[in-house]
C-alpha positions in Angstrom: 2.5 18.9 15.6 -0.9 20.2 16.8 -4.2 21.2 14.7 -3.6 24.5 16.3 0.1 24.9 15.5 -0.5 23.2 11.9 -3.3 26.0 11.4 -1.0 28.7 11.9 2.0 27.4 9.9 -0.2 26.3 6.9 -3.3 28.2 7.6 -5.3 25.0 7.1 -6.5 22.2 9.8 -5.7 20.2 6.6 -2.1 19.1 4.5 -1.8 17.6 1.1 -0.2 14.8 0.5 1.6 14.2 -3.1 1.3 10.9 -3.8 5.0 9.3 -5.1 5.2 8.5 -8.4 4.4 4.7 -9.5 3.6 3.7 -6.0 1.0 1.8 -6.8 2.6 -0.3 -9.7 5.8 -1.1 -7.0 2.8 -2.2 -5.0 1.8 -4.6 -7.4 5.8 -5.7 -8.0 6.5 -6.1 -5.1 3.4 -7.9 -3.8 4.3 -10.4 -7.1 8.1 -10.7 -5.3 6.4 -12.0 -2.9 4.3 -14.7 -3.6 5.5 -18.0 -4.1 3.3 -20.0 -5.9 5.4 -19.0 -9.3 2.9 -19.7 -12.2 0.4 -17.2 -10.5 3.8 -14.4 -10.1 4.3 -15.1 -13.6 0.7 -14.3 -14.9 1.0 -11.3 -12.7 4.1 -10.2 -14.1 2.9 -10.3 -17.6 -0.4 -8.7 -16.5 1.3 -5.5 -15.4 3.5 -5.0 -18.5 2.2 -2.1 -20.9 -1.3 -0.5 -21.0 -4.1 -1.9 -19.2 -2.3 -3.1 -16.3 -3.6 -2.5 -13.4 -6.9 -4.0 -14.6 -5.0 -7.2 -16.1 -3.9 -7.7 -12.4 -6.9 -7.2 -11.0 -9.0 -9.4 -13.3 -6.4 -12.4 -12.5 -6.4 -11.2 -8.9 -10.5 -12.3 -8.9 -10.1 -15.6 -9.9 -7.8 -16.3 -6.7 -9.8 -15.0 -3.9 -7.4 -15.9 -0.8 -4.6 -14.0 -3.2 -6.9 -11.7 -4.0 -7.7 -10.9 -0.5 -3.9 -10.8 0.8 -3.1 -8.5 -2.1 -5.6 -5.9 -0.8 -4.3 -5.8 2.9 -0.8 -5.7 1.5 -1.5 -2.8 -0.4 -3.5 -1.4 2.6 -0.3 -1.8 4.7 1.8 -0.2 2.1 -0.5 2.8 1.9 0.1 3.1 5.8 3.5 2.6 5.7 3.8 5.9 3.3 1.2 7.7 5.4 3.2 6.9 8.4 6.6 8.2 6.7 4.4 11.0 5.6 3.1 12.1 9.0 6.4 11.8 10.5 8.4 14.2 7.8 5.9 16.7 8.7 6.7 16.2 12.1 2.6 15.3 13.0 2.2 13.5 16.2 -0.7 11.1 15.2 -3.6 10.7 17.6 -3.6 6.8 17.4 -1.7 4.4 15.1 -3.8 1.1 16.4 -2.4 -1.9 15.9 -0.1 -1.0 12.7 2.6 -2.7 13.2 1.2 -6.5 14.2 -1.3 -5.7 11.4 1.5 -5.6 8.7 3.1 -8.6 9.7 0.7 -10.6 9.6 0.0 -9.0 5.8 3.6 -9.9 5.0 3.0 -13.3 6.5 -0.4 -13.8 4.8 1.3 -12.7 1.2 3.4 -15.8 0.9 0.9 -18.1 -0.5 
């Protein structure tokens, strides 16, 4: 899809994008899935029950730095990997992906600490 042609058929240069619902808590369960030092999942796990959850996670999170660091490029890779579905349902030919895909891998790799 081109600026030109998306400015015609939506009369913008710009599309919204509606976030899906509890993507960022699956982010956090899944990046706990992930991890294999189990005492640390298990804190996390608790951390994200109930109210107050995404700052329980976080304020663990900052007492395990390395963890702390591979939880933020795994959530940046799962932020691209909806964009990326997102671009391609509207049927938007992007104008450079970079190195996505190498870059998630080695996120995934990184996450099993």
């Amino acid at each position: 899809m081109t600026r030109v042609w998306t400015e015609a058929q939506y009369s913008s240069r710009y599309l919204s994008i509606d976030p899906e619902q509890y993507s960022y808590y699956n982010d956090m369960e899944c990046f706990i899935w992930c991890l294999e030092n189990d005492g640390l999942a298990n804190q996390l796990e608790n951390a994200i029950g109930g109210g107050g959850a995404f700052r329980r996670f976080k304020d663990i999170l900052t007492r395990h730095p390395c963890v702390q660091e591979a939880w933020y490029d795994f959530q940046a890779c799962r932020m691209e990997t909806r964009m990326r579905r997102w671009v391609e349902c509207m049927d938007i030919d992007p104008v450079e992906w970079g190195q996505f895909a190498a870059r998630c891998r080695g996120v995934i790799r990184k996450t099993m600490i």
